[in-house]
C-alpha angles and dihedrals in degrees: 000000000000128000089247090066099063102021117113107244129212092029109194113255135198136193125262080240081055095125122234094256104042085051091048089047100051085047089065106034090053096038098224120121104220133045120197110224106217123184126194086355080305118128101229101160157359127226124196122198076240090068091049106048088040092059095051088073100025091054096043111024092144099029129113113239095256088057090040092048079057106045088045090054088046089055116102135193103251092057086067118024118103117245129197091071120207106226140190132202119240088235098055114107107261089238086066093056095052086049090057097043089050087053108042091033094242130155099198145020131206116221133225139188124237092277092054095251116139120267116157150328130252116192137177093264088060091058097049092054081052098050088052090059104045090057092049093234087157096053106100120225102026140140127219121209126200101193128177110219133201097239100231133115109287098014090110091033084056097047087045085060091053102051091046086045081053087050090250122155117210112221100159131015120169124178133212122195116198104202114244096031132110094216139039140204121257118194111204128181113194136173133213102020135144093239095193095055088040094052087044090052095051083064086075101055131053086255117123128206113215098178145315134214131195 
C-alpha cells in the first residue's frame, strides 16, 4: 500500500500574500484543516486552522475589536505558515508516512512526485481510515482474535490450518513484537468459523488466547 493510493489529489492551495481571512474562510467552507502555500509551483509553506485561530490572540491581546478587525485584515499567510515543509513521495509505503507523522508530530503530509512537484495530501485522518480496513472492522460476522505465539518458524501457518479446518475464512491478521520476548501478539479477524472447535484445537498447540471479540 503506497502513500499515492490514499492520498487526496488536487489539495487546495493558497499564497504566502493569502491573507489571514480569506484563508480562515476557505478552511471552513471547505471543511479541511490545513492549506499548503505554494509559491511559483514551489511548496514554501503549510497553514493549519490551529495556526489561525492561535495568531488572532497572540497579534491583538490589548486591542479593541475595530483595531483587531484591521490588524487581522493586514495579516498575511506567510507571517504565519510554517516553512520548512515535511514532504513524502507518492511512491513511499503508507506505514512510512505514518512513521514520519508519529516522529515529527505532524498531522499531515504533503505529497510530492518524483520531481518534487505537488500531488496530493495524505492526513491523519487518511491513515486511520486505513487502519480500519486492514483489520477488516466493516466486515459483519466476524471474530477478532488476539493470540500469543511462540515466535518461532510454522507457529501462524499452524493456527491458519485450524481455523480452515474450522471452515474460517482470514480476512485480516496484524503482528506486534515487543523486543526482548520470545512471543508476540497476532491479531487475527476471521469469518465464518466454528468458534467452539477452533478454540478446542488451539489447546493442542503453545498457542494462547488471550481473548476474542465478535
Amino acid at each position: 500500500m503506497l502513500v499515492k493510493d490514499f492520498m487526496t489529489r488536487n489539495p487546495i492551495t493558497i499564497s504566502p500574500e493569502t491573507p489571514f481571512s480569506d484563508a480562515l474562510k476557505m478552511m471552513r467552507e471547505k471543511k479541511i484543516k490545513r492549506l499548503i502555500v505554494v509559491e511559483k509551483e514551489k511548496i514554501v509553506g503549510i497553514v493549519t486552522e490551529k495556526d489561525l485561530l492561535y495568531a488572532s490572540p497572540s497579534k491583538a491581546t490589548t486591542l479593541d475589536v475595530w483595531e483587531l478587525h484591521y490588524l487581522l485584515s493586514k495579516l498575511k499567510i506567510k507571517d504565519i505558515m510554517t516553512k520548512n515543509v515535511i514532504t513524502i513521495n507518492e511512491n513511499t509505503p503508507i506505514e512510512e508516512a505514518a512513521k514520519v507523522m508519529v516522529e515529527h508530530d505532524i498531522s499531515g503530509l504533503p505529497v510530492v512526485d518524483d520531481l518534487g512537484k505537488l500531488v496530493g495530501i495524505i492526513t491523519q485522518t487518511d491513515i486511520f481510515k486505513i487502519f480500519i480496513e486492514v483489520f477488516g472492522t466493516r466486515k459483519e460476522k466476524s471474530i477478532r482474535y488476539t493470540l500469543e505465539m511462540p515466535d518461532k518458524p510454522g507457529e501462524l501457518l499452524e493456527v491458519a490450518k485450524r481455523i480452515y479446518e474450522c471452515n474460517g475464512n482470514i480476512i485480516s491478521i496484524a503482528t506486534l513484537f515487543e523486543e526482548g520476548k520470545d512471543s508476540y501478539l497476532a491479531v487475527l479477524r476471521v469469518t465464518g468459523i466454528d468458534h467452539e472447535r477452533f478454540v478446542n484445537s488451539l489447546e493442542e498447540t503453545d498457542v494462547k488466547l488471550l481473548y476474542y471479540h465478535s
